[in-house]
C-alpha positions in Angstrom: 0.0 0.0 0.0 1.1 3.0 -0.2 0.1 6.6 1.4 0.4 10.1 -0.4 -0.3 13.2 0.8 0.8 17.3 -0.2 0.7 20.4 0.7 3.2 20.1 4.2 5.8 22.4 5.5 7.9 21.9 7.0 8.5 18.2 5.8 5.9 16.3 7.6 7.4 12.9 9.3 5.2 9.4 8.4 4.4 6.7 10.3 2.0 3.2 9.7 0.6 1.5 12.7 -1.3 -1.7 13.4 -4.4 -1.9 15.2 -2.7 -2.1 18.8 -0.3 1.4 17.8 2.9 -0.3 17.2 4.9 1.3 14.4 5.6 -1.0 11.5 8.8 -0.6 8.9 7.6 1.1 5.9 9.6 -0.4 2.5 10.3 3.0 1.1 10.0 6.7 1.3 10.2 9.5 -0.5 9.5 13.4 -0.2 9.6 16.4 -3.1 9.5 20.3 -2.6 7.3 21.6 -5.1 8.0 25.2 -6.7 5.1 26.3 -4.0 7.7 25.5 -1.3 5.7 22.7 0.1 6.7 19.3 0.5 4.8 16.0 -1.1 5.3 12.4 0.4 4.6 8.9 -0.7 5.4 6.2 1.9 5.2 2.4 1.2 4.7 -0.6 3.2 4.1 -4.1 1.9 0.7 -6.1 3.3 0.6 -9.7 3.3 -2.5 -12.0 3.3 -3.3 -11.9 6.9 -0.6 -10.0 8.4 -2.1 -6.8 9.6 -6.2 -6.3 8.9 -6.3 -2.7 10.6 -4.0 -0.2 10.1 -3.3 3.6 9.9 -0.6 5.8 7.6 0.2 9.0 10.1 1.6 12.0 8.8 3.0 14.4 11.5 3.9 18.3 11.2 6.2 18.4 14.3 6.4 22.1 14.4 2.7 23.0 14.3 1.9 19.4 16.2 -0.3 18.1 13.4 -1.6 15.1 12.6 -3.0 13.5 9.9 -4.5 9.9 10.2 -5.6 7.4 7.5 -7.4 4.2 9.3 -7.5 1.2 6.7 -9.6 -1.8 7.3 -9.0 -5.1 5.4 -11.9 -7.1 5.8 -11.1 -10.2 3.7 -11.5 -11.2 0.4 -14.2 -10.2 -2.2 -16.5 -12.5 -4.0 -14.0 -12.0 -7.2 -11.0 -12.9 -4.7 -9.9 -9.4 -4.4 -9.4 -7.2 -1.2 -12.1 -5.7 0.1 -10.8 -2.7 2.0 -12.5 0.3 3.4 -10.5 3.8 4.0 -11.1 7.0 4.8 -9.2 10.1 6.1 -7.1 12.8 4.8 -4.7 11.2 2.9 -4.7 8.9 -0.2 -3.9 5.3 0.0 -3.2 3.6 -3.5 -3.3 -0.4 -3.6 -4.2 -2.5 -6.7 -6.6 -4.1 -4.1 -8.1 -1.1 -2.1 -9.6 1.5 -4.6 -11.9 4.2 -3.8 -14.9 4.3 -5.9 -13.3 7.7 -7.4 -10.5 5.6 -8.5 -12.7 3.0 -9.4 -14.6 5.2 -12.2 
């Protein structure tokens, strides 16, 4: 999966958790400053079948103590053997498996 999100300054910092709050090793990271001055991020984290069913992509402005919160849910597997997964939040989470319906049109 991975989690997206713009418009931050300073650089925001990103963490995923599971569903008890324990941090989990993202697979990669990156961060751009646009010509606006603001930074985007995309972090990645690999899901296996069964491995983690809740969990949440934080993004963090230290200085002005914001947060930003993502909450997935994998329920399981659709009728088509696809994940069925339900997000919502602030940020964008892109997964071949967990499309919004705006992403699904």
């Amino acid at each position: 999966m991975v989690c997206r999100s713009a418009g931050w300054f300073p650089e925001p910092r990103v963490l995923w958790r599971d569903q008890s709050g324990q941090n989990l090793t993202p697979l990669s990271g990156t961060s751009s400053k646009g010509k606006d001055g603001l930074f985007e991020i995309e972090n990645s984290i690999i899901i296996y079948e069964h491995s983690h069913q809740n969990l949440s992509c934080w993004i963090k402005n230290n200085l002005l103590n914001q947060v930003k919160e993502l909450a997935v849910f994998i329920s399981g597997e659709s009728l088509d053997g696809g994940t069925v997964c339900d997000a919502s939040g602030f940020i964008r989470l892109h997964s071949p498996d967990c499309l919004s319906p705006q992403d699904k049109m």
